[in-house]
C-alpha positions as CSV (number, residue, x, y, z in Angstrom):
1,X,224.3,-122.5,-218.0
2,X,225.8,-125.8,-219.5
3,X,229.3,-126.1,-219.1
4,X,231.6,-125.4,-221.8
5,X,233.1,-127.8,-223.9
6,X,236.7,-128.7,-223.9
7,X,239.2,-126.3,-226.0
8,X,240.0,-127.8,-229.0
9,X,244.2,-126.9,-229.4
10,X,244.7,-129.2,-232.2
11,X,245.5,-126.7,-234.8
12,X,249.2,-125.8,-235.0
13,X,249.4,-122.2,-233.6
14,X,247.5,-123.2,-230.6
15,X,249.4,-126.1,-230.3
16,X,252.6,-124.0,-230.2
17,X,250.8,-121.4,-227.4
18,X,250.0,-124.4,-225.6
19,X,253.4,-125.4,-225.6
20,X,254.8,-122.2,-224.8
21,X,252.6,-121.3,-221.7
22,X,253.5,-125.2,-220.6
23,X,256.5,-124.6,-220.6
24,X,256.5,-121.1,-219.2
25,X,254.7,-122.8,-216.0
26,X,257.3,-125.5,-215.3
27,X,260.2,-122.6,-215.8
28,X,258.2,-120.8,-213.1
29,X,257.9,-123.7,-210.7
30,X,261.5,-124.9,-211.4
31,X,263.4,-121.3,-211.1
32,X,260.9,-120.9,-207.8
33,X,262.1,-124.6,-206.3
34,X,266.1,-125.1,-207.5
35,X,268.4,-123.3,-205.5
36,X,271.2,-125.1,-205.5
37,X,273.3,-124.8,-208.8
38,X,275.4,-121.9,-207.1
39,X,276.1,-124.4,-204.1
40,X,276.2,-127.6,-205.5
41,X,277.6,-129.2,-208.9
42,X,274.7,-131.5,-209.4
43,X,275.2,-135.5,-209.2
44,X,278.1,-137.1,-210.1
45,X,277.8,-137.2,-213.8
46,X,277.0,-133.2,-213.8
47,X,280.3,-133.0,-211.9
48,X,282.1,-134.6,-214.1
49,X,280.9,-133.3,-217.6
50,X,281.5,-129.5,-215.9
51,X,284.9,-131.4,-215.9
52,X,285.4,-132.2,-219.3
53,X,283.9,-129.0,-221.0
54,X,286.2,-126.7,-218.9
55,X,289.3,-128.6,-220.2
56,X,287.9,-128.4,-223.8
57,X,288.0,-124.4,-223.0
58,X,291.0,-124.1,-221.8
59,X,292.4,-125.5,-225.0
60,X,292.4,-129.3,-224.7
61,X,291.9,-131.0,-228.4
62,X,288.3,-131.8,-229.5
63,X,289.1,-135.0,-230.3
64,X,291.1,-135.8,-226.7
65,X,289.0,-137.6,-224.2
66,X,291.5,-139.2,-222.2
67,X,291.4,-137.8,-218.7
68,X,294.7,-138.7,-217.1
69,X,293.3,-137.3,-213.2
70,X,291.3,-140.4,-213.1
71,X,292.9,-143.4,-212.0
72,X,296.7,-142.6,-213.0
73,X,298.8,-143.1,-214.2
74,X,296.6,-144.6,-216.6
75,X,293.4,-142.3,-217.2
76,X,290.8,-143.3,-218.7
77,X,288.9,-142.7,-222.2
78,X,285.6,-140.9,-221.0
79,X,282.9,-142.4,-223.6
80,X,280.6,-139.0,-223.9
81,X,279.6,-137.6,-226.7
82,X,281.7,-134.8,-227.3
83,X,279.1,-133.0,-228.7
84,X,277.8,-132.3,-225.8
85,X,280.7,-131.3,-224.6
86,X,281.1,-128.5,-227.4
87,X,277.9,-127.6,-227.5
88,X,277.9,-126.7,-223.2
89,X,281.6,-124.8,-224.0
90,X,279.9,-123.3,-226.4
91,X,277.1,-121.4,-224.0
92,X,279.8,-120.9,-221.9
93,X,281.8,-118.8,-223.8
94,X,278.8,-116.7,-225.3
95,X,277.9,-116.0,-221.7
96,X,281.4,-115.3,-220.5
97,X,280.9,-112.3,-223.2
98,X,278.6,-110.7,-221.1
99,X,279.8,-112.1,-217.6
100,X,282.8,-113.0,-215.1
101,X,284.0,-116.2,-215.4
102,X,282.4,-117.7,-212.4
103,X,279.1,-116.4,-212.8
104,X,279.2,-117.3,-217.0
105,X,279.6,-121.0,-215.6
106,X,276.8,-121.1,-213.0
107,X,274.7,-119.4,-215.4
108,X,275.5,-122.2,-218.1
109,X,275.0,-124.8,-216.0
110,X,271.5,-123.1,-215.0
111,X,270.4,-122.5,-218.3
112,X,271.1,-125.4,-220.4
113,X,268.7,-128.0,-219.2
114,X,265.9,-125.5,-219.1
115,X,266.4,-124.8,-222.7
116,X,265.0,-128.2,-223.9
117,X,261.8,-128.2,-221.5
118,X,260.0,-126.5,-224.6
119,X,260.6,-128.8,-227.6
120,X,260.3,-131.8,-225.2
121,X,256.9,-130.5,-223.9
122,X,256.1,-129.6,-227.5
123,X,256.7,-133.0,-228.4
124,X,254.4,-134.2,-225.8
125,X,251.9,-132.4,-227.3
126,X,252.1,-133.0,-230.7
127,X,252.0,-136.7,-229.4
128,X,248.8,-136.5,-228.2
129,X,247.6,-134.6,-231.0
130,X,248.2,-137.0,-233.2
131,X,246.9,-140.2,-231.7
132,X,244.3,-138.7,-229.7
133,X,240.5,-137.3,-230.1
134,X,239.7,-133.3,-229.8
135,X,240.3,-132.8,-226.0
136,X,243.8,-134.9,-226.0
137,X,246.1,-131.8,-226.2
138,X,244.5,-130.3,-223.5
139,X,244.4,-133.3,-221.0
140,X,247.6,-134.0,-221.8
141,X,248.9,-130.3,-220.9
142,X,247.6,-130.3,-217.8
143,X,249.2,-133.4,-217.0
144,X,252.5,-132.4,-218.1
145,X,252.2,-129.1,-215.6
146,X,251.1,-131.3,-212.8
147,X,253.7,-134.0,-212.9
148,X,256.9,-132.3,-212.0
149,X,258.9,-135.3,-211.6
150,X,259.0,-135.5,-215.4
151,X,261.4,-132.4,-215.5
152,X,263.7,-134.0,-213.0
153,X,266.9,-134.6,-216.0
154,X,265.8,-130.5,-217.0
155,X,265.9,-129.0,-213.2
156,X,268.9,-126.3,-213.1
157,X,272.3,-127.4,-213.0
158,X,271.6,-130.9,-214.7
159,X,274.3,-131.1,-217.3
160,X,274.2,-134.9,-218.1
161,X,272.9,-136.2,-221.2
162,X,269.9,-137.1,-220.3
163,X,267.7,-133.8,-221.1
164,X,268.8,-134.3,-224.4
165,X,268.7,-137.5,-225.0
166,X,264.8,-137.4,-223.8
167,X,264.1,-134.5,-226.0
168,X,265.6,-136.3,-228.9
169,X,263.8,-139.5,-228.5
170,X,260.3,-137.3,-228.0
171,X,261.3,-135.3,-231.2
172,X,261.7,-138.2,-233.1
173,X,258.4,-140.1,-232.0
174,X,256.2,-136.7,-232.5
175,X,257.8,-136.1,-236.0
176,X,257.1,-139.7,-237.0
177,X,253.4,-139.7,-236.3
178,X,252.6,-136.6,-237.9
179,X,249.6,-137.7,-240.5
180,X,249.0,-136.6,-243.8
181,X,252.6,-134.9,-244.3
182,X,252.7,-134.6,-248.1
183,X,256.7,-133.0,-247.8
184,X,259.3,-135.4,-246.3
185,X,260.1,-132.5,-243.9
186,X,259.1,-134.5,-240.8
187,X,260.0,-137.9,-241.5
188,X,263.5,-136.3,-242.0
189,X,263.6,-134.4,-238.6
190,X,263.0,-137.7,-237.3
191,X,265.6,-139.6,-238.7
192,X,267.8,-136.7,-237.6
193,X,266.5,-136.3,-233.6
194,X,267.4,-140.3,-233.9
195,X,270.4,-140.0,-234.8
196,X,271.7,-136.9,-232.6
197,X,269.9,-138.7,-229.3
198,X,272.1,-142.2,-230.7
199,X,275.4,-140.1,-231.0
200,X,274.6,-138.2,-227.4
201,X,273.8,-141.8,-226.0
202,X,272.7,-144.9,-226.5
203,X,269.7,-145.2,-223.8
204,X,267.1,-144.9,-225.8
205,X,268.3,-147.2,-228.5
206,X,265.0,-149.5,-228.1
207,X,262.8,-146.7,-228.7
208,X,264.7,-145.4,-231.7
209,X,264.8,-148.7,-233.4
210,X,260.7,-149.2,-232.8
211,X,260.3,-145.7,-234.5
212,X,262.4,-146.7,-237.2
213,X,260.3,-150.3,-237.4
214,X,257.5,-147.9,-237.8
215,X,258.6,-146.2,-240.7
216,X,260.0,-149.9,-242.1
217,X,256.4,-151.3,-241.0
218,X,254.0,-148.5,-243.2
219,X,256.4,-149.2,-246.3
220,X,255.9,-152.7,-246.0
221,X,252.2,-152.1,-245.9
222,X,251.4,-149.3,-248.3
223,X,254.1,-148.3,-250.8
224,X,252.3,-144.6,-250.7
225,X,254.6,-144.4,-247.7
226,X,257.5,-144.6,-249.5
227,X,258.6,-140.8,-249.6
228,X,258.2,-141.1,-245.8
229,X,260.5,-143.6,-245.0
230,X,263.1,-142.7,-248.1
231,X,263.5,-139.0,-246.5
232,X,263.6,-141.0,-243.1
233,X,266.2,-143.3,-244.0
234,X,268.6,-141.1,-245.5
235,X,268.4,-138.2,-242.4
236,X,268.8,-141.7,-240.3
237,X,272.0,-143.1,-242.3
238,X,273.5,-139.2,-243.2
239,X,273.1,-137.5,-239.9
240,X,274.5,-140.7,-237.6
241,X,277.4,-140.9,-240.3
242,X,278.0,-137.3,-239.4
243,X,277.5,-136.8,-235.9
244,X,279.7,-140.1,-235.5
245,X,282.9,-138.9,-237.5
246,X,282.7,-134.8,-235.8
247,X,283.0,-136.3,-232.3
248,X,285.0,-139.6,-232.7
249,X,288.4,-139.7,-233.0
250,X,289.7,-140.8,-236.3
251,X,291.8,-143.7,-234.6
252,X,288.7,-144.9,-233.0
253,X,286.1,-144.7,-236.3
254,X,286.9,-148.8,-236.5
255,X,286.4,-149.6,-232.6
256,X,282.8,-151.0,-231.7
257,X,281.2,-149.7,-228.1
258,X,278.3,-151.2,-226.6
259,X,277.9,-148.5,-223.8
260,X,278.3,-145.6,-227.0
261,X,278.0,-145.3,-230.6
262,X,280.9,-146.9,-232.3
263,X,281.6,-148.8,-235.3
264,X,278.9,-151.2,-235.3
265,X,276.0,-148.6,-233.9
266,X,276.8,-146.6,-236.4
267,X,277.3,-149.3,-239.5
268,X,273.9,-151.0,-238.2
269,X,272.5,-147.1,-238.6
270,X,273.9,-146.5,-242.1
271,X,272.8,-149.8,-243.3
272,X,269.6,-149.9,-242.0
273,X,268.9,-146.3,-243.1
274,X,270.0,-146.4,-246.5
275,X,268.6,-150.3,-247.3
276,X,265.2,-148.5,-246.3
277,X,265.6,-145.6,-248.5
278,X,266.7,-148.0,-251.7
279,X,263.5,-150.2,-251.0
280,X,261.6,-147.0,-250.5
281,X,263.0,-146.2,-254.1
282,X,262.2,-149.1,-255.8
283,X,259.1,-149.2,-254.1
284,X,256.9,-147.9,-257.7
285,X,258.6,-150.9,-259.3
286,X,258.7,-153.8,-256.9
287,X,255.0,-155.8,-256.1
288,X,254.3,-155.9,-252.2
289,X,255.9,-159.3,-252.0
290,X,259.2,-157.7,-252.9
291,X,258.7,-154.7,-251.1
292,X,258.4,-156.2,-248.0
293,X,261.8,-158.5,-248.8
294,X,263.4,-156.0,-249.5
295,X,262.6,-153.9,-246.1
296,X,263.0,-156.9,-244.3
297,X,266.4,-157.6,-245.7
298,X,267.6,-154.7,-245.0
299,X,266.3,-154.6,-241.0
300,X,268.2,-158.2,-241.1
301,X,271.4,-157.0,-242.6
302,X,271.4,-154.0,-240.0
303,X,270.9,-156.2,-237.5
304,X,274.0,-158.7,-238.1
305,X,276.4,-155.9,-238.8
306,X,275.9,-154.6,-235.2
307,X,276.1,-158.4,-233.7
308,X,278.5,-159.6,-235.4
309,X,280.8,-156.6,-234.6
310,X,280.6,-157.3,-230.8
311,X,278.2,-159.9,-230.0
312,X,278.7,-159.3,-226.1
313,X,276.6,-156.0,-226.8
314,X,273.5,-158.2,-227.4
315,X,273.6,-158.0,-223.3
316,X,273.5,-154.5,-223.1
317,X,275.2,-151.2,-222.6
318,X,277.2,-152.9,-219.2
319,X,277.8,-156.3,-221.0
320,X,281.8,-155.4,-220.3
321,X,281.6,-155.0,-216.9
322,X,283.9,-156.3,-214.4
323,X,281.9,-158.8,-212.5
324,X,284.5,-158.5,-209.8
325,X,283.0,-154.4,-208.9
326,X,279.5,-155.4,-209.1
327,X,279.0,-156.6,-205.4
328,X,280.1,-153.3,-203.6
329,X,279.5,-151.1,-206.5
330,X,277.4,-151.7,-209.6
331,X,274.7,-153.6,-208.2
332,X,273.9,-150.9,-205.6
333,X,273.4,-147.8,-208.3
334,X,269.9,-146.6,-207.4
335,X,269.6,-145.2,-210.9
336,X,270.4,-148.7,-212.3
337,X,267.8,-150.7,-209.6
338,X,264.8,-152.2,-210.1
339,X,261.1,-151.6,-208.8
340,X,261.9,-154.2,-205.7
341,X,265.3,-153.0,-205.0
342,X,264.3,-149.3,-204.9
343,X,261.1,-150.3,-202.9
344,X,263.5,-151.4,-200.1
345,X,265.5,-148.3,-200.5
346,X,263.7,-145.4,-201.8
347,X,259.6,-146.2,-200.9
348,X,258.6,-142.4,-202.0
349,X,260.0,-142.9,-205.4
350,X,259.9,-146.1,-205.8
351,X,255.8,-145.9,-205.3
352,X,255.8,-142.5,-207.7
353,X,257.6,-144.8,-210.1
354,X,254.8,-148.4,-209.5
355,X,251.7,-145.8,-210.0
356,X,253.4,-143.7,-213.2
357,X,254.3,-146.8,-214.7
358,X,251.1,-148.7,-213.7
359,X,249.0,-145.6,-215.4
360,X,251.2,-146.0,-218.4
361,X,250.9,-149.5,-219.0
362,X,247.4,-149.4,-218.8
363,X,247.2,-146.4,-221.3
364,X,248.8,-148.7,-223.4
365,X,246.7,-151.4,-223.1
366,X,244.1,-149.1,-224.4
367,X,245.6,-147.7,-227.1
368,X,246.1,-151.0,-228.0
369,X,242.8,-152.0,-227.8
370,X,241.2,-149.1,-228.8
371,X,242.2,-150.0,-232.8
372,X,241.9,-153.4,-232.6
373,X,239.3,-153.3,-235.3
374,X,241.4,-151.3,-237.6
375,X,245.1,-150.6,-236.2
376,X,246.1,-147.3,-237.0
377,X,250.4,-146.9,-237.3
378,X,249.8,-144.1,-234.7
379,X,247.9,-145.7,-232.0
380,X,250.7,-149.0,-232.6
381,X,253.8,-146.9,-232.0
382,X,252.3,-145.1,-229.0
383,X,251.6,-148.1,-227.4
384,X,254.8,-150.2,-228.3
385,X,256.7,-147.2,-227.2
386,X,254.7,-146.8,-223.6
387,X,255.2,-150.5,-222.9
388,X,258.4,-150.8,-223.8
389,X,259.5,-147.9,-221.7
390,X,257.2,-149.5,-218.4
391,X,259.2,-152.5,-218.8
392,X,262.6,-150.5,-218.7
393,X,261.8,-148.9,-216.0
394,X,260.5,-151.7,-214.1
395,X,263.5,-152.8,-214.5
396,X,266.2,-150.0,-214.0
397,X,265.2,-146.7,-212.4
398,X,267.1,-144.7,-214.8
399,X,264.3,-145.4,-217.7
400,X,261.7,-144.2,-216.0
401,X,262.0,-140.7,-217.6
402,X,260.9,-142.6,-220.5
403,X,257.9,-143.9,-219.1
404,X,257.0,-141.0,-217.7
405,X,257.3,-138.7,-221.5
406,X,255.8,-141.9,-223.1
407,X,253.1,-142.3,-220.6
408,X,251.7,-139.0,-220.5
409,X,250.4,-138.6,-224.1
410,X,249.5,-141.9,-224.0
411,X,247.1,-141.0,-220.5
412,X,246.1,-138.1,-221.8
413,X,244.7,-139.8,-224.8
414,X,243.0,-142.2,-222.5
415,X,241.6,-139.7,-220.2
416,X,240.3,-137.6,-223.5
417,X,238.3,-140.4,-224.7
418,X,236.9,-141.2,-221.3
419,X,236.1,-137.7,-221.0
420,X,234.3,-137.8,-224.5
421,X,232.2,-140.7,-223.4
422,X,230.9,-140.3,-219.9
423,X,231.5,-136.6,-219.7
424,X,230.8,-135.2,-222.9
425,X,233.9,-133.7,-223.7
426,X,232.6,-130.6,-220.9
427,X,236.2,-128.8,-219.9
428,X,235.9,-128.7,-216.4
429,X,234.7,-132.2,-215.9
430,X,237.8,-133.4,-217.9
431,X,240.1,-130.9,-216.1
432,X,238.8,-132.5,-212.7
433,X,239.3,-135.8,-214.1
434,X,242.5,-135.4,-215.3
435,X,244.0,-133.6,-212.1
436,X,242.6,-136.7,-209.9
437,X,243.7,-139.7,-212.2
438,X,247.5,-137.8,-212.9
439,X,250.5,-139.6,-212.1
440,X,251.4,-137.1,-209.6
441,X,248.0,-136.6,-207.9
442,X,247.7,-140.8,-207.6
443,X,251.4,-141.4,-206.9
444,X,251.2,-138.4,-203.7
445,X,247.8,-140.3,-202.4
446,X,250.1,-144.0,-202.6
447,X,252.9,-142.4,-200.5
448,X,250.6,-140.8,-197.9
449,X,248.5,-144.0,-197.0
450,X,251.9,-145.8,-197.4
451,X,253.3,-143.3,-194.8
452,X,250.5,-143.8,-192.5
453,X,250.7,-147.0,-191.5
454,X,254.5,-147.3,-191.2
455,X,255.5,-144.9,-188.0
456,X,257.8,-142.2,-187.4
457,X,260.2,-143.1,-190.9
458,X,264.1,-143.0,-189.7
459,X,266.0,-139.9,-189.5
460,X,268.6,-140.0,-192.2
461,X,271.7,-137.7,-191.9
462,X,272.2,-134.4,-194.3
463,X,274.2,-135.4,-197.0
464,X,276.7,-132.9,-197.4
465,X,279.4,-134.5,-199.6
466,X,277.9,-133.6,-203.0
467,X,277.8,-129.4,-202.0
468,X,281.0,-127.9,-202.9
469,X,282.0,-125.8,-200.2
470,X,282.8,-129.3,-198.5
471,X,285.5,-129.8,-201.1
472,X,287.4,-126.5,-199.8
473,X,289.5,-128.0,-197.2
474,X,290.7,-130.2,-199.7
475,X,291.2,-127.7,-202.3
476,X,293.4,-125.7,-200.4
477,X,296.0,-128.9,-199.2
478,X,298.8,-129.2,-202.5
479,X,297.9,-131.0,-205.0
480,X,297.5,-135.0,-204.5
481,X,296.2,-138.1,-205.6
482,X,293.2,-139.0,-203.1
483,X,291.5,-142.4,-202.4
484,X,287.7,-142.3,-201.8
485,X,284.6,-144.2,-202.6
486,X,283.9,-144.0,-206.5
487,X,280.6,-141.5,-205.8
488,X,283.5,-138.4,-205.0
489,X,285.6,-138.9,-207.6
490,X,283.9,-136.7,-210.2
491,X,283.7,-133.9,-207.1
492,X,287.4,-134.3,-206.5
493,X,288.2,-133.4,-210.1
494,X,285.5,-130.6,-210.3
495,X,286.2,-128.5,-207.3
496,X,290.0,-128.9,-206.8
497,X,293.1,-129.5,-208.9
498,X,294.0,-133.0,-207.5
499,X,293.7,-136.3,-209.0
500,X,291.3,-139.2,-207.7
501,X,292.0,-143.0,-208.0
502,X,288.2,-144.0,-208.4
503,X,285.5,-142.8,-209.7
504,X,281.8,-144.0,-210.7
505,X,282.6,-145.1,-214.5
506,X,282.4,-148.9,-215.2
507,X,285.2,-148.1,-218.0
508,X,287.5,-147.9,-214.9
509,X,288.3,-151.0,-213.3
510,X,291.9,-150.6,-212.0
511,X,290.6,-147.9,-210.2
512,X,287.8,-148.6,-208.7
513,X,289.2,-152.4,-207.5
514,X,292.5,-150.3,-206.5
515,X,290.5,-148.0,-204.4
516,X,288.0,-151.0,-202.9
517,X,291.1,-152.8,-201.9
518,X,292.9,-150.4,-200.3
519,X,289.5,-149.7,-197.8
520,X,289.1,-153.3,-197.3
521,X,292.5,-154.2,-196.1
522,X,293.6,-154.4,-192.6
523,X,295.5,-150.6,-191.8
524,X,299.1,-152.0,-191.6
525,X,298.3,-154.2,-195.3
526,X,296.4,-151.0,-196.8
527,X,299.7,-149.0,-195.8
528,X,301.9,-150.6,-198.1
529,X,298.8,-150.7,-200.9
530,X,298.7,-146.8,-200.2
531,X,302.2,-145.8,-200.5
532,X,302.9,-148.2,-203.8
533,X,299.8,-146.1,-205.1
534,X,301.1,-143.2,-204.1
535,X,298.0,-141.4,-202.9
536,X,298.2,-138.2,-200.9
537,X,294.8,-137.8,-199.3
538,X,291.7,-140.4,-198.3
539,X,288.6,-139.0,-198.1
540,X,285.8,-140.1,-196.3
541,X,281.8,-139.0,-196.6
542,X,280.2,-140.8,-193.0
543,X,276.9,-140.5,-194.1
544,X,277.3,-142.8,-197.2
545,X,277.4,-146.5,-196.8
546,X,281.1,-148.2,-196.9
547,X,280.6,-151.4,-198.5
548,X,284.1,-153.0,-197.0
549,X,284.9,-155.7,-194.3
550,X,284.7,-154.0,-190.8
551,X,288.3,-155.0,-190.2
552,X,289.6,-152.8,-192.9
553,X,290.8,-149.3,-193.0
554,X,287.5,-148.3,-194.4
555,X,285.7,-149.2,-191.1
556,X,288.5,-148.1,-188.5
557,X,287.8,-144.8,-190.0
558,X,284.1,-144.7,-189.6
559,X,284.6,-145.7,-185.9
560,X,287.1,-142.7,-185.5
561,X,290.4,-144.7,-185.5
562,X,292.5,-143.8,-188.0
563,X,295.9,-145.7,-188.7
564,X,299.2,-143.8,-187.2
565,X,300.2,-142.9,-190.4
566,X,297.2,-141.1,-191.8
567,X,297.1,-137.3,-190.6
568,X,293.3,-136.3,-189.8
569,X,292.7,-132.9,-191.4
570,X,289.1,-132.3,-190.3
571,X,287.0,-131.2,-187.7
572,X,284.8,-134.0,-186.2
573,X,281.7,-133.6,-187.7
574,X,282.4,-132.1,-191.0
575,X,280.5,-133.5,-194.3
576,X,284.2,-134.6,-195.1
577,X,287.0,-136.5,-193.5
578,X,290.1,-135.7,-194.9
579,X,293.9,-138.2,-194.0
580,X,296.9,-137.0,-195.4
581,X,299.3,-139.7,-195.7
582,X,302.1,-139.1,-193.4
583,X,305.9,-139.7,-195.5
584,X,306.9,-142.8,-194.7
585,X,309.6,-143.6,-191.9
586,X,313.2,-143.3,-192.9
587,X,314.7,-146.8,-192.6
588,X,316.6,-147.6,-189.0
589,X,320.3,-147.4,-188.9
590,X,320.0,-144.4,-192.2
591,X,321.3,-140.9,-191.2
């Protein structure tokens, strides 16, 4: 019997049931896998979000950001969106309807990221859909169930931005390549998805802007795109106008950010959305020389509002960085590293990363090629978008989540062509194929022969400082200030009620240096740091790596020889070392 041909899910209700039963297989695989949400608060940014939505339920202000238990007796102004913020109160509250306290949290925490694995697999698909041939939809599904390293930001108990972020920028690029939309429906929820994923963050900033060129691009070249890029421009200018005045503080509406929207972000959006809708308008009326002035003007304009309101954001999100925490801090944030650094420290996922982003990049160069003859808008924005994102994360392991959504459409199209050509489109063929050239099946094969020819890898110590039973020690001491490395900061804050000097947020300098110094100095110098601090507790994880001088305090704690005036509080061996500081000495010759 000849095989069967591949199942064509192109139309839109069997595009949705693929979604759905996509999705209901990564639920299964993650709710099988995660078991830590009930033990562990996630990474440091999940620690301290958790942080910042329970004080917005126990009455703080929606506008008030300021968290004075960092670094005080300063604080600091925390640069989330605060829609986020409301938005994770919000489940909380409906869920603390129907259970205790406790639980209402876990189960927040659990359920949130796995609420945007559908739209963001949805997107995937549509994607493919609409750049690919007739078997795209379903290469690209199985793909998106074999790779489970693209559901790492949506895994239980991940409360970041990042889920969302992803699943706006996916939204966006899905909506904008839908063909043949004679409503402006689309276009709009594009401009929209941009806009919320701008005011949640600003990482995917490049990706918005190319799908916004896109829109700017198919005016320039047809004015029967107009409608499309009027309805997209005004959702872009309307909805970042909004989103930007609900979460900002009105005393902060004239402040630009470069690691958040701000003044100029937003400006640059309004501007460039609304100069596109006016030349989308006038578009009937103006010949093709004109229109394209007139788009291009208004790119320009949007362009120098945002420089010229910081210019030092033309370097990026970190342009403001203290240089002086970059050597023991910033430079060594795995998520910030790129492919050679993480090679040297992370081999498994930096080779997962090498072959994904290798895949995508070739996908790209296909899609690229594949239209040469006659470019289609689709087939452009794909591939701009996949190699973009390959060069991001090739250069900072955080953006490889973008690769990885980018990448797999863009395979999937590759791999449905392929199998159109030397298979004849038969479904099991192409389901072979597609399982053997995946990300995930290529990326396992690179670790094993990597593995085999390297020995017995080193044995690296449990690291137990993250789970938050290791913070109950602590919790139960009185309230203090505590020293630490930045990394525990968020964790100090989450699970007890003291205050922490450092923590892992570049907006906090005086902290982080304060905290660095103290560590670094001889014991009877860090003494007098200490007490003028007034800190109450140093904590110390063993298994992370102290970046400080062996002759400072820092090390004479890791070789077990603590300063007379620091009170060891913990068992040898526990995840955590806890000092109290002892009161000082009265003065001699004082009753």
């Amino acid at each position: 019997m000849p095989l069967s041909p591949s199942p064509d899910l192109s139309s839109s209700r069997r595009l949705l049931l693929t979604g759905v039963l996509t999705t209901l297989g990564v639920l299964a695989y993650l709710v099988w896998r995660v078991h830590d949400v009930a033990t562990s608060l996630g990474d440091t940014d999940d620690a301290m979000r958790l942080v910042l939505v329970r004080d917005l339920l126990h009455g703080r202000g929606w506008y008030d950001q300021w968290v004075g238990r960092l670094q005080p007796p300063f604080g600091v102004y925390m640069h989330w969106s605060r829609l986020l913020d409301g938005a994770l109160a919000v489940l909380n509250a409906a869920l603390a309807g129907v259970l205790a306290p406790a639980q209402a949290e876990t189960a927040m925490r659990f359920v949130w990221p796995l609420m945007w694995i559908f739209p963001v697999t949805l997107a995937g698909l549509a994607v493919a859909r609409s750049v690919g041939g007739r078997s795209a939809v379903f290469v690209c599904a199985i793909l998106l169930v074999l790779d489970i390293s693209l559901y790492v930001q949506f895994r239980p108990g991940r409360i970041d931005h990042h889920d969302i972020q992803i699943t706006m920028t996916m939204v966006a690029a899905a909506c904008a390549l839908v063909q043949g939309d004679r409503q402006a429906r689309w276009p709009a929820l594009a401009g929209a998805a941009s806009a919320l994923g701008l005011a949640i963050g600003v990482e995917a900033l490049a990706f918005h802007a190319l799908i916004g060129a896109s829109f700017a691009l198919g005016l320039m070249a047809d004015r029967k795109a107009a409608a499309a890029a009027r309805a997209y421009g005004l959702a872009l200018a309307l909805a970042s106008l909004a989103f930007f005045t609900l979460q900002t503080p009105p005393s902060r509406w004239l402040l630009p950010f470069c690691d958040a929207i701000g003044a100029n972000l937003v400006a640059a959006l309004v501007v460039g959305g609304l100069g596109l809708a006016l030349a989308a308008a006038l578009a009937d009326r103006l010949p093709a020389w004109g229109r394209i002035a007139g788009v291009a003007l208004a790119g320009a304009v949007a362009g120098g509002v945002y420089v010229a309101l910081d210019p030092i954001c033309l370097h990026g999100p970190f342009a403001s960085v203290d240089p002086r925490v970059r050597s023991f801090w910033f430079d060594h944030i795995q998520e910030l590293e790129a492919w050679p650094a993480l090679l040297h420290e992370d081999r498994n996922a930096a080779l997962h990363s090498i072959v994904a982003g290798v895949l995508a990049a070739l996908a790209a160069v296909w899609l690229a090629v594949r239209g040469w003859r006659q470019p289609r808008r689709g087939e452009i924005l794909l591939a701009a978008c996949t190699a973009l994102a390959v060069a991001a994360q090739a250069k900072a392991y955080r953006m490889e989540d973008y690769g990885l959504w980018f990448g797999t459409p863009a395979l999937a199209i590759v791999l449905s062509d392929l199998g159109a050509r030397l298979l004849k489109d038969r479904m099991i063929p192409v389901a072979l194929m597609a399982v053997l050239l995946s990300p995930a099946t290529l990326a396992d094969a690179a670790i094993f022969a990597a593995g085999r020819g390297a020995g017995h890898p080193a044995r690296v110590p449990i690291d137990r400082c993250y789970d938050t039973a290791s913070y109950g020690p602590l919790a139960r001491l009185p309230a203090g200030l505590v020293l630490a490395e930045p990394d525990l900061g968020s964790f100090v804050l989450a699970n007890t009620g003291d205050t922490a000097l450092s923590a892992p947020y570049h907006r906090m300098t005086w902290g982080i240096l304060a905290a660095h110094d103290v560590l670094a100095a001889p014991a009877a110098q860090a003494e007098a740091q200490v007490r003028a601090l007034r800190v109450g507790y140093i904590v110390d994880c063993p298994v992370h790596v102290l970046r400080t001088p062996q002759g400072g305090l820092g090390g004479d704690l890791r070789r077990g020889r603590p300063p007379a005036w620091l009170q060891p509080l913990s068992r040898p061996g526990q995840a955590l070392q806890i000092y109290r500081v002892a009161p000082a000495a009265a003065p001699q010759g004082r009753p």
